[in-house]
C-alpha positions as CSV (number, residue, x, y, z in Angstrom):
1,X,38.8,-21.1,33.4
2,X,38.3,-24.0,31.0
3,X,38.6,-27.3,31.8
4,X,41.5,-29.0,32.1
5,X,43.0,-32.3,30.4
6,X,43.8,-35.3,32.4
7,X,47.3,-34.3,33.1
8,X,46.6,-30.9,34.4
9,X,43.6,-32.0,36.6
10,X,46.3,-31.6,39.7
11,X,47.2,-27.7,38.7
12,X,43.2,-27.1,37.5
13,X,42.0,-28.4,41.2
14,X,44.8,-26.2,42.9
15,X,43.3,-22.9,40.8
16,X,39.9,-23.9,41.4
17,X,40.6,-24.4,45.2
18,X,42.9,-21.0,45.0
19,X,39.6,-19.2,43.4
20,X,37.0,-20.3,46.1
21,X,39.4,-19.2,49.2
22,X,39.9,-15.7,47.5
23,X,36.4,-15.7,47.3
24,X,35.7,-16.5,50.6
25,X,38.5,-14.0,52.0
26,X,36.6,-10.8,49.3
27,X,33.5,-11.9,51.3
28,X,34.6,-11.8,54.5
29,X,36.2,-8.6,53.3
30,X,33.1,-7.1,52.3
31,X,30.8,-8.3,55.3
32,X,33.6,-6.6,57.3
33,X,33.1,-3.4,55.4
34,X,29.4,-3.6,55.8
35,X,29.4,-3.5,59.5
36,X,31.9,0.0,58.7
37,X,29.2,1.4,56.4
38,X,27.5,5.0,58.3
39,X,24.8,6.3,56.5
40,X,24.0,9.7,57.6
41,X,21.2,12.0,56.7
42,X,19.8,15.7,57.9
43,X,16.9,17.9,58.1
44,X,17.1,20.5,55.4
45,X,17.2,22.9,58.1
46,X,20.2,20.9,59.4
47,X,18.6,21.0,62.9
48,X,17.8,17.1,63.3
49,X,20.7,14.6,61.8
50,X,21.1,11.1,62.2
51,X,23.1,8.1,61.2
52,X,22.6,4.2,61.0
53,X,24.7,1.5,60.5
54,X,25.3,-1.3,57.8
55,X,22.0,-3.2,58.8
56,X,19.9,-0.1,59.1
57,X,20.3,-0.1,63.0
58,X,20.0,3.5,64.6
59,X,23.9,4.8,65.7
60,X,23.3,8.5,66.4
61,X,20.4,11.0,66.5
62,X,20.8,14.7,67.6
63,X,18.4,17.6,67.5
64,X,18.9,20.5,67.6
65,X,16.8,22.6,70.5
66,X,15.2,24.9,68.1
67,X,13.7,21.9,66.4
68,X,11.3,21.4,69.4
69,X,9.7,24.9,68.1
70,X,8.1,22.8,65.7
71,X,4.7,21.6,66.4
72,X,4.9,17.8,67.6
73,X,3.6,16.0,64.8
74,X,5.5,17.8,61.9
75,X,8.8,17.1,64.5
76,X,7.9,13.5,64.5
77,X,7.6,13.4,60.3
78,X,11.1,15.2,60.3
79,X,12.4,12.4,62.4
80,X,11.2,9.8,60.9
81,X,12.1,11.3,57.7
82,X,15.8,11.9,58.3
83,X,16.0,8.5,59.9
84,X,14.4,7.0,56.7
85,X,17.0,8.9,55.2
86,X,19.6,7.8,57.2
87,X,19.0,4.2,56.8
88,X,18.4,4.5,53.1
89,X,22.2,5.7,52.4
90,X,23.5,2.8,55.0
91,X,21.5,0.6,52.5
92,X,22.5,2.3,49.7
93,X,26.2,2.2,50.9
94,X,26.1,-1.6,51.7
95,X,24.2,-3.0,48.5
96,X,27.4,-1.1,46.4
97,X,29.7,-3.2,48.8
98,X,27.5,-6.2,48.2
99,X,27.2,-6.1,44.7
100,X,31.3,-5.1,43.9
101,X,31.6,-8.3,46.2
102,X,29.0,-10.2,43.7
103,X,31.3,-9.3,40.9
104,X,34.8,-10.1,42.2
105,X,33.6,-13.4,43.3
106,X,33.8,-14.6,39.8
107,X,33.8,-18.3,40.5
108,X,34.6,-21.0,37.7
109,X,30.9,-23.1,37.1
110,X,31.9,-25.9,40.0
111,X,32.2,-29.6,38.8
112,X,29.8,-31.5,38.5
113,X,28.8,-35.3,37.2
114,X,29.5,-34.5,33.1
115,X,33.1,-33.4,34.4
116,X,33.5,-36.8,36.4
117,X,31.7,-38.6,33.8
118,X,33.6,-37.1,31.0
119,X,37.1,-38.0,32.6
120,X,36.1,-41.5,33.3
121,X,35.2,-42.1,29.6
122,X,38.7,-40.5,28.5
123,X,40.3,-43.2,30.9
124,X,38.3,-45.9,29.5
125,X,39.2,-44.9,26.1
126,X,43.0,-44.4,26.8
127,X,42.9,-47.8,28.5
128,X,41.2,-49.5,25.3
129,X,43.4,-48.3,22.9
């Protein structure tokens, strides 16, 4: 979006205003997706599974009853692995939402002092001439 001349200042503000509130709403969109987000993992003996959500917070963990064969320390690495795991995709899964919501929020640079400046100095000209 370039910017505009004096006489389409009123249209160029409208966009620009137009622009931020999509923004806002693909944010919103995407924040609302992140707390959707279920990351899921399993042993590769599919005995332990787990899931966590969009903030890495623990949802779901089942074992199967055959896991407790396993000695007690290798069971708690298996956990802790497939809950790693588990949290990982949810992460995973959220920064893609984050950063397709990075790229649709392709705002125009905002205004700023030289934009103000520069339209006072065309009124001052039009005004001398």
């Amino acid at each position: 979006m370039r910017p505009p001349t004096p006489e389409d200042d009123e249209a160029y503000l409208h966009d620009y205003y137009a622009q931020g509130q999509q923004a806002i709403r693909d944010l919103r969109a995407a924040q609302s997706a992140i707390r959707q987000v279920e990351g899921l993992a399993r042993s590769q003996d599919g005995l332990i599974e787990a899931a966590a959500d969009g903030e890495g917070g623990l949802t779901r963990l089942r074992i199967d009853p055959r896991a407790l064969r396993l000695a007690e320390p290798a069971l708690g690495r298996e956990v802790a692995a497939v809950l790693r795991a588990a949290q990982e995709d949810a992460a995973r899964q959220a920064q893609e939402i984050t950063d397709a919501a990075e790229r649709a929020a392709d705002l125009p640079r905002p205004l700023d002092e030289t934009f103000v400046r520069g339209r006072v100095e065309q009124v001052a000209r039009d005004l001398l001439q």
